[in-house]
N, C-alpha and C positions, 0 to 999 in steps of 0.2 A: 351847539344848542338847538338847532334848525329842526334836527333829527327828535329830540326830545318832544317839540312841541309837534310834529309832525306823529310821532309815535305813541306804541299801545304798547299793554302788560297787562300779561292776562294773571292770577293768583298763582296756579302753580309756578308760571315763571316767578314770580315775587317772592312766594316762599320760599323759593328753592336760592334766588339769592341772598336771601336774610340769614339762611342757616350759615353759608358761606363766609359775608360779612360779619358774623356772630363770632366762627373762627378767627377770621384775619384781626377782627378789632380786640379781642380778648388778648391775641400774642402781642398784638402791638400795645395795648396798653397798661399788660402787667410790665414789657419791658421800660416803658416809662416810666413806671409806677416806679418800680425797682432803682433806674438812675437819674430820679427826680431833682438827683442833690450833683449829678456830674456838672461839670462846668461847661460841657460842648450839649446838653441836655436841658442844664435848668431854663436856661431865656425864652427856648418856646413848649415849658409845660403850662399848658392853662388846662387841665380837668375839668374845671367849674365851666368853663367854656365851650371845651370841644368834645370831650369823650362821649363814646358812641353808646360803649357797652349797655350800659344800663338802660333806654332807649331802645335796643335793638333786642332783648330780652324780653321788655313792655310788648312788645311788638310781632315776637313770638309767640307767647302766649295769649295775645289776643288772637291768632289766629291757631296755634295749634293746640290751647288751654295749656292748663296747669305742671300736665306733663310731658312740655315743649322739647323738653332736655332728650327724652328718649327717643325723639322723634328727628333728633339733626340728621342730614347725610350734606356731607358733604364730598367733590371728587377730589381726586390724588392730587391737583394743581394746588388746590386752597390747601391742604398738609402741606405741599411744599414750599409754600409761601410762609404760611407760620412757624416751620422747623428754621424756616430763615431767621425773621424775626428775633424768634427767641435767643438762637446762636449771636447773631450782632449783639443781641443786648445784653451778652455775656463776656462777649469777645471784642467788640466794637462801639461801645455805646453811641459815638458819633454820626454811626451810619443811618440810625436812627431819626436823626432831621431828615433823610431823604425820604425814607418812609411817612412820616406825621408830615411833612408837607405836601406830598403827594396827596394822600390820601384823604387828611385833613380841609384842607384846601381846595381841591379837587369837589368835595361832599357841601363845602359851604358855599362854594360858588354855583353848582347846580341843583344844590338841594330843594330849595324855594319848585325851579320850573318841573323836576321830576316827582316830587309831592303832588302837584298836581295834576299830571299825568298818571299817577297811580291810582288817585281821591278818582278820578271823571272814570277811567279805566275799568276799576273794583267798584266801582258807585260807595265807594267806604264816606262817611260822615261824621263830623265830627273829629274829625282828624282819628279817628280810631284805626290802628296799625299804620299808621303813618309816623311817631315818633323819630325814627330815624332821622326825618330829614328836617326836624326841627331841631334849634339852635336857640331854644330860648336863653340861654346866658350872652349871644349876642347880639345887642341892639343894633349894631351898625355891621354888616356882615364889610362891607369897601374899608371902613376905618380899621377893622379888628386886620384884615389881612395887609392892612399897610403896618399895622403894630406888627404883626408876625413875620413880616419880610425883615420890618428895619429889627427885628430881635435876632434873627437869623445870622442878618450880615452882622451882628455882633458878636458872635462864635468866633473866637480868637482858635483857629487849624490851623498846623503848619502845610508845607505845601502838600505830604504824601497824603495827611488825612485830609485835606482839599479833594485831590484827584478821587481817594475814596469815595468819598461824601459823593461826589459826581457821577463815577461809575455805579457806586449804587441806586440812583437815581436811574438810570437806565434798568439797572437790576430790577426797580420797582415796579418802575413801568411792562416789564417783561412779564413780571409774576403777574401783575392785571391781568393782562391779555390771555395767560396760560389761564386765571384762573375762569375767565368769559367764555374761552372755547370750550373746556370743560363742561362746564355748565350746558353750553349750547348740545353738548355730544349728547349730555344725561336726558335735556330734552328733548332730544329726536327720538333717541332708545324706549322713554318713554310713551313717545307720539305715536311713533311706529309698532308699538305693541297694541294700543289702543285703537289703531287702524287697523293691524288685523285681525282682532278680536272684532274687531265691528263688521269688517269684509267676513270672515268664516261664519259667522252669525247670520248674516243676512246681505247676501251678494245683491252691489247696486253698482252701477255706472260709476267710473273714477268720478266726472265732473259734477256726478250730481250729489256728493259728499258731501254734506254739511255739518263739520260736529263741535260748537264750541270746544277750546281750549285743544283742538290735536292740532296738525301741521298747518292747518291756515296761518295759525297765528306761531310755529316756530321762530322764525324769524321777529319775530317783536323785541326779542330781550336784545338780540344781538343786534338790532338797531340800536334802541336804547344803550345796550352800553358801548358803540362805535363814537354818539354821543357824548358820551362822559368821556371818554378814552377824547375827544377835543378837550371837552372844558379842563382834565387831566394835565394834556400835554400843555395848552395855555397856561396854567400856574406853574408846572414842571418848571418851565423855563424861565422864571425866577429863580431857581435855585442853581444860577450858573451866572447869576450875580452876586455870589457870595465872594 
């Protein structure tokens, strides 16, 4: 969390993660939606509580308006996290806890500090495009996620869907990661157009380059999410007390 309060995000990074978490939380929470009534699934559905989608929607369109929808891009890591997704909660419903606790859990434990790294960051006010990392259905964010462990260790697996449940929890954490470097590629490719359309334009000294939102600040998301990829693994590893 060091890194969070230590770190910056500039909009385009921010947008360009929100489109992404727009994909991942949408796969993940039609397939809950879908086995809301499984028995290795119902103990930790809370909607009214956690779900993002609707939230991260608000959130788009405050910054991209009305017609947010035509404007997603997101890279080939977040599709292949969501074809996952979907597949588990077709094929595997169970593996599904190791998804909604990661990621769940993960967003409630550092939402609070990375909110406000983004509010000081964007100078946003009012909580405006900040949605995501509120959690107003939970009053006690330490009580809800002792509810959500002891619900958890209440999934009756046998051993192989154990061992599942666990390797996919790695699985989860992999897709993070693939879909952060992604991300980071897009904005360099980015960055790097935008540098030398500024160099062809008008030739200046490398060091004396100064240009909001290009490569000074690339490196800001991938702090930030190094960051969370801690607070991440910290909950992770509850899920290996099941």
């Amino acid at each position: 969390m060091l890194s969070f309060q230590r770190g910056k995000v500039t909009l385009p990074q921010y947008k360009l993660l929100l489109c992404s978490l727009y994909e991942i939380y949408q796969a993940l929470e039609e397939a809950l939606d879908r086995n809301s009534n499984h028995p290795n699934v119902a103990p930790i559905y809370f909607p009214a509580e956690l779900a993002r989608l609707r939230s991260i929607e608000k959130d788009l369109e405050y910054f991209y308006g009305q017609d947010w929808r035509e404007k997603i891009v997101v890279p080939a890591a977040t599709k292949r996290y969501c074809h996952r997704l979907r597949q588990i909660g077709k094929e595997n419903p169970e593996f599904l806890l190791a998804h909604a606790y990661t990621r769940y859990l993960g967003d409630l434990s550092g939402g609070q500090v990375l909110g406000r790294i983004a509010q000081k960051s964007m100078g946003l006010k009012n909580g405006d495009g900040l949605s995501f990392f509120a959690f107003p259905g939970v009053s006690s964010p330490n009580l809800f996620k002792q509810l959500y462990r002891s619900r958890m260790n209440s999934v009756e697996l046998t051993e192989e869907e154990r061992n599942g449940v666990l390797e996919e929890a790695v699985r989860a954490f992999e897709f993070n990661i693939q879909v952060f470097e992604d991300l980071q590629k897009m904005l360099n490719v980015s960055d790097n157009k935008l540098q030398s359309s500024l160099t062809q334009s008008k030739p200046v000294k490398a060091n004396t380059l100064h240009v909001p939102g290009t490569s000074v600040y690339t490196s800001s998301l991938l702090r930030m999410v190094l960051g969370l990829f801690v607070a991440l693994a910290t909950v992770s590893v509850g899920i290996y007390a099941l």
